[in-house]
N, C-alpha and C positions, 0 to 999 in steps of 0.2 A: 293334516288334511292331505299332502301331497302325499303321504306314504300308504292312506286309504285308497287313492284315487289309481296308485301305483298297483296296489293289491286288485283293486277290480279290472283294471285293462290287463294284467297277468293274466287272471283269472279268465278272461272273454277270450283272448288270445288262445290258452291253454284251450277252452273248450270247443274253441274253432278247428284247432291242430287236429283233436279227438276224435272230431266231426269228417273232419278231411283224411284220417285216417281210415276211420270206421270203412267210406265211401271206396276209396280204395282198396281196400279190402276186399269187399264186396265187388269189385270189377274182378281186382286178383282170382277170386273165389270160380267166377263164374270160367276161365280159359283153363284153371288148375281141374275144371271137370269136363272131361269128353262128350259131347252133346249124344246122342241117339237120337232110335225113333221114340224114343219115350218123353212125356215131357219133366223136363227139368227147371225149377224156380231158381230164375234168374234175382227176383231183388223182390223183398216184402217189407213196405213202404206202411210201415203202421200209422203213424203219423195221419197220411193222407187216404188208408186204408187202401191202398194200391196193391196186386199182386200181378209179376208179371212172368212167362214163365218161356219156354226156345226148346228146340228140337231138331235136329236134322234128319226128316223123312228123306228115305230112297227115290234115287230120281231128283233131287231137286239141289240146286246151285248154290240156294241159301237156305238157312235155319226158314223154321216156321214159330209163329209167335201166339202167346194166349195171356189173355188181361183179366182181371179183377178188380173191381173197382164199388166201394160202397158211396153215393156220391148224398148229400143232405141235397136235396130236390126233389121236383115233381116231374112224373112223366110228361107233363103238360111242355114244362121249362125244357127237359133235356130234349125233349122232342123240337120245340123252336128253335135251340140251337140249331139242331142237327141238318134240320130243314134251310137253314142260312146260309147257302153255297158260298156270295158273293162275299161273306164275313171269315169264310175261313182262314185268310190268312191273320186274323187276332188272333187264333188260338191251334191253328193247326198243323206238325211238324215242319218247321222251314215253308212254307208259304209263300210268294214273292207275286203271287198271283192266281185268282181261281175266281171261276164265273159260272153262273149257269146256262147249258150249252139249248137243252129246253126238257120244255116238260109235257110228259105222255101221257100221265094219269095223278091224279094225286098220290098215288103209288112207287109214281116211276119215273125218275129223273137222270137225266145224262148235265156231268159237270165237268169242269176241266182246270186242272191247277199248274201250275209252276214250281217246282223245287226248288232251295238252294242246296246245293250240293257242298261238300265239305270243300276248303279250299283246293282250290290247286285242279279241278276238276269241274267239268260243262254241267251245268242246271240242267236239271230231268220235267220231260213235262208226262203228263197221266190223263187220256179221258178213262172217264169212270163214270157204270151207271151203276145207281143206289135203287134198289126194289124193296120196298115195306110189306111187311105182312104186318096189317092191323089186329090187336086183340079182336077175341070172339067172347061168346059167354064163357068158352070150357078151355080156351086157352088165355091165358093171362099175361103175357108179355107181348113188345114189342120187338119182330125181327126187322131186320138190315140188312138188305145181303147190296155187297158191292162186290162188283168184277169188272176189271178193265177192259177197252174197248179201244185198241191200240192204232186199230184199221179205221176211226169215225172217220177222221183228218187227217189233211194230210202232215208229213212232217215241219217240224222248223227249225232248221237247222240255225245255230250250231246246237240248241236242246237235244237229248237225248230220249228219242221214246220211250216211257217206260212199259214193261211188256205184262206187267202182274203191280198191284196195291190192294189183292183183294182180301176182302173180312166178311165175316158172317158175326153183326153184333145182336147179340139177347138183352132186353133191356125190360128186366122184372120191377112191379110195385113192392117197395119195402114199408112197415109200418114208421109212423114219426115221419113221414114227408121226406122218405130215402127211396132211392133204386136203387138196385145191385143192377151195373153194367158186365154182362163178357162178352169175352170178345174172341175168335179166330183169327189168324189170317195170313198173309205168304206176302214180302215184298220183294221185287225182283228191281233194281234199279237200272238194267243193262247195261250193254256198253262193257268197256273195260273199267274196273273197280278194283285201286289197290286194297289187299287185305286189312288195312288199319281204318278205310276207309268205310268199308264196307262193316266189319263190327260195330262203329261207329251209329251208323245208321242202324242194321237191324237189332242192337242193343240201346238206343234213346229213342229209335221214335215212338215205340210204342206206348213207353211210359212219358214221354213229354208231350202225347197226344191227350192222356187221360186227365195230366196237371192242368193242360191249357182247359180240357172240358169243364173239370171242376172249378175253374177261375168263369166262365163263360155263364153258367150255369147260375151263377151269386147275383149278376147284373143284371140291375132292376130295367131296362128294355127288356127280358128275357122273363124274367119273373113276375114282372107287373102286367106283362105283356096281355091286353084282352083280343090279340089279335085271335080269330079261329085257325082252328090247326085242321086238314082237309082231311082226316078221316077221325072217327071219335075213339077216344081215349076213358077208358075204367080205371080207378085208383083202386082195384083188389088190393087186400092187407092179407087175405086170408094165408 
């Protein structure tokens, strides 16, 4: 018995090693290749059907990011998430705080969050307003465009304003009660940011953004949810 029991904790041990290898690898992978203006796949997450990809356009202080994501949902669901400001911090990179600052249209909304910032370094705060383009008959998806709004407030110190967290998200009907989410987008965390600190960030959050969604996304307040959503939503499959 004790020598079965010995064989499988090897065994789990071994396939952890693998797993933690694999992973590093894949970090290794992405510094051993020179970024451009081109984009480059940073990590393809099959598993969770994640793709996540970086770039360094000209002009700009840090890479630029682009997502992939097939999520088992409904526009209905991913939509009530997304519309939950006061909730982001369940599932949204480092969150330590975020509210809704108000709202202009069912359309158009100004939010405000709180970062944690990697050790050693001041917490970043972001206003941000989020602008919907609702589907039409001839267009089928839902857009998102977010762009920060650095000027709404004033600062709070010791926070660090951040000056960019913008995205432009596409969020298509898939057949079998999936979306395919993409996504764009540029984060600037300002301030002074050492280099270990800074990969850090623009290499997790974009993908630890789309984990926390597809976790958010399963829970039945979200799912079962018959709240109404303020502009109307079409399940196209075609």
């Amino acid at each position: 018995m004790w020598k079965r029991a010995l064989l499988i904790g090897t065994s789990i041990v071994m396939a952890h090693a693998a797993t933690t290898a694999h992973a590093l690898d894949d970090d290794l992978e992405e510094f051993r290749v020179k970024l451009t203006n081109e984009w480059t796949q940073v990590r393809n997450d099959r598993l969770h059907n994640i793709k996540t990809y970086a770039k360094q356009e000209d002009g700009k202080r840090f890479r630029s990011f682009k997502v992939e994501a097939v999520m088992n949902t409904s526009l209905e669901t991913i939509t009530r998430v997304l519309l939950d400001f006061e909730n982001y911090g369940r599932w949204y990179w480092e969150v330590r705080e975020a509210k809704l600052l108000r709202k202009d249209a069912a359309t158009d909304y100004y939010f405000y969050m709180v970062h944690r910032a990697p050790y050693g370094l001041p917490d970043r705060d972001v206003i941000l307003r989020a602008v919907i383009e609702p589907q039409t008959s001839t267009r089928k998806f839902i857009s998102l465009i977010i762009t920060s709004e650095p000027n709404m407030l004033p600062l709070k110190p010791p926070l660090i304003r951040m000056t960019a967290e913008n995205m432009r998200i596409k969020i298509s009907p898939f057949p079998d009660n999936q979306v395919l989410l993409e996504a764009e987008g540029y984060i600037d965390p300002s301030g002074k940011i050492p280099t270990w600190a800074n990969n850090l960030i623009q290499r997790s959050a974009p993908y630890s953004i789309l984990l926390g969604l597809q976790r958010m996304v399963q829970l039945d307040e979200y799912r079962l949810s018959k709240t109404s959503i303020p502009f109307p939503i079409y399940n196209f499959t075609e």
